[in-house]
C-alpha positions as CSV (number, residue, x, y, z in Angstrom):
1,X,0.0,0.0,0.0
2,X,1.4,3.1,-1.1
3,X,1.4,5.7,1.7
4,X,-0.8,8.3,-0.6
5,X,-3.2,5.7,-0.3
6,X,-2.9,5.5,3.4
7,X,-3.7,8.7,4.6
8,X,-6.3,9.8,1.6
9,X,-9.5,10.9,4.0
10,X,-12.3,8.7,3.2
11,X,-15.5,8.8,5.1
12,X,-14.3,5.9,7.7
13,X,-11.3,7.3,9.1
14,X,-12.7,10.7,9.3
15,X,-15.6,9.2,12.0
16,X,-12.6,7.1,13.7
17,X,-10.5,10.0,13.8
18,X,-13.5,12.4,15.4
19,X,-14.0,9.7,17.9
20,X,-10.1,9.3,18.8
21,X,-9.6,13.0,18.9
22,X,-12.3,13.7,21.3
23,X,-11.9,11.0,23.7
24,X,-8.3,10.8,23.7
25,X,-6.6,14.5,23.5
26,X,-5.9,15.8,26.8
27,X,-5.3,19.5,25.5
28,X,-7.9,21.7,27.5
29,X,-7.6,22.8,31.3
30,X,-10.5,24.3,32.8
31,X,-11.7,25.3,36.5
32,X,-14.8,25.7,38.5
33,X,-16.5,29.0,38.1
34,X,-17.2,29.4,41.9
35,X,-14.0,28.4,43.2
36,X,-11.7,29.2,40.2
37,X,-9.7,26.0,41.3
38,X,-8.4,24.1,38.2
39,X,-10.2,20.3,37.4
40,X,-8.3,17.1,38.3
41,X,-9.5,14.5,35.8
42,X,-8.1,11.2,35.9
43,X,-10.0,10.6,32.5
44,X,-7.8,13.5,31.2
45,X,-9.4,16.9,29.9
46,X,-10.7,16.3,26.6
47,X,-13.7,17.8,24.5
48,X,-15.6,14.8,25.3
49,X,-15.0,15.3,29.2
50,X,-15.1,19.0,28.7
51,X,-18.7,18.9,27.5
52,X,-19.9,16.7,30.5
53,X,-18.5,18.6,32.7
54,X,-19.7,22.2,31.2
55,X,-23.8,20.3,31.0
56,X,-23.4,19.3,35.2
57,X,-21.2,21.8,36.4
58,X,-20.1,25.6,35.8
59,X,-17.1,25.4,34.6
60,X,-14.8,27.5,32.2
61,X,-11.7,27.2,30.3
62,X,-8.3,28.8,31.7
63,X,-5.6,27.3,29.1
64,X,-5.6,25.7,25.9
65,X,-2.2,23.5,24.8
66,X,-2.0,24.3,21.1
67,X,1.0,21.7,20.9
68,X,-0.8,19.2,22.5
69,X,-3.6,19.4,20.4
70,X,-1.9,19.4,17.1
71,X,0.3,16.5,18.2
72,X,-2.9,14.7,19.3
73,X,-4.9,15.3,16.0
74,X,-1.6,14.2,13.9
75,X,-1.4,10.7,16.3
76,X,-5.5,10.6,16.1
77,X,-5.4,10.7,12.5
78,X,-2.6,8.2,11.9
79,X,-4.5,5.8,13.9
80,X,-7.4,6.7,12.2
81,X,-5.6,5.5,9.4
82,X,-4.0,2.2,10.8
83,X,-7.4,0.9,12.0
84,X,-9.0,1.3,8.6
85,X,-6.3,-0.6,7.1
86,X,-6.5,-3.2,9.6
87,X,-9.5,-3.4,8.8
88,X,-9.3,-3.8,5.2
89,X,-6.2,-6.4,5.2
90,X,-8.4,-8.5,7.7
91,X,-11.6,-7.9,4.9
92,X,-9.1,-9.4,2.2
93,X,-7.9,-12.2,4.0
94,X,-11.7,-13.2,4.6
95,X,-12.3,-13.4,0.9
């Protein structure tokens, strides 16, 4: 497989790579409203997390990690890609 090939977008990784990249990316830090202490999250401080946390608490955001974020999305998207043609190899070994 050529590596064009590999990291074309196609429908497929673009969903795995949404769902990676909001679970997985730890890149915002946020604090309670009231207290302005920052948020401990075991779970890590992604959109995911960041969107529970905004509907059941008062939250805001105090820092953003640009490099952590762009790191993430690059890692999210290769994954994205490995998956799908993990995927695929097992489809053609099926057949």
């Amino acid at each position: 497989m050529k590596i064009k090939e590999f990291l074309k977008p196609t429908l497929v990784k673009i969903i795995i790579f949404l769902i990676i990249s909001s679970v997985f990316i730890p890149f915002i830090y946020y604090h309670i409203l009231d207290k302005g202490v920052p948020i401990f999250n075991p779970f890590g401080n992604s959109i995911l997390i960041y969107l529970f946390d905004l509907v059941f608490r008062k939250i805001g955001i105090y820092h953003i990690s640009y490099p952590i974020l762009i790191v993430g999305l690059v890692i999210s998207y290769l994954l994205s890609s490995l998956i799908t043609y993990s995927i695929n190899k097992l489809r053609e070994k099926k057949k």
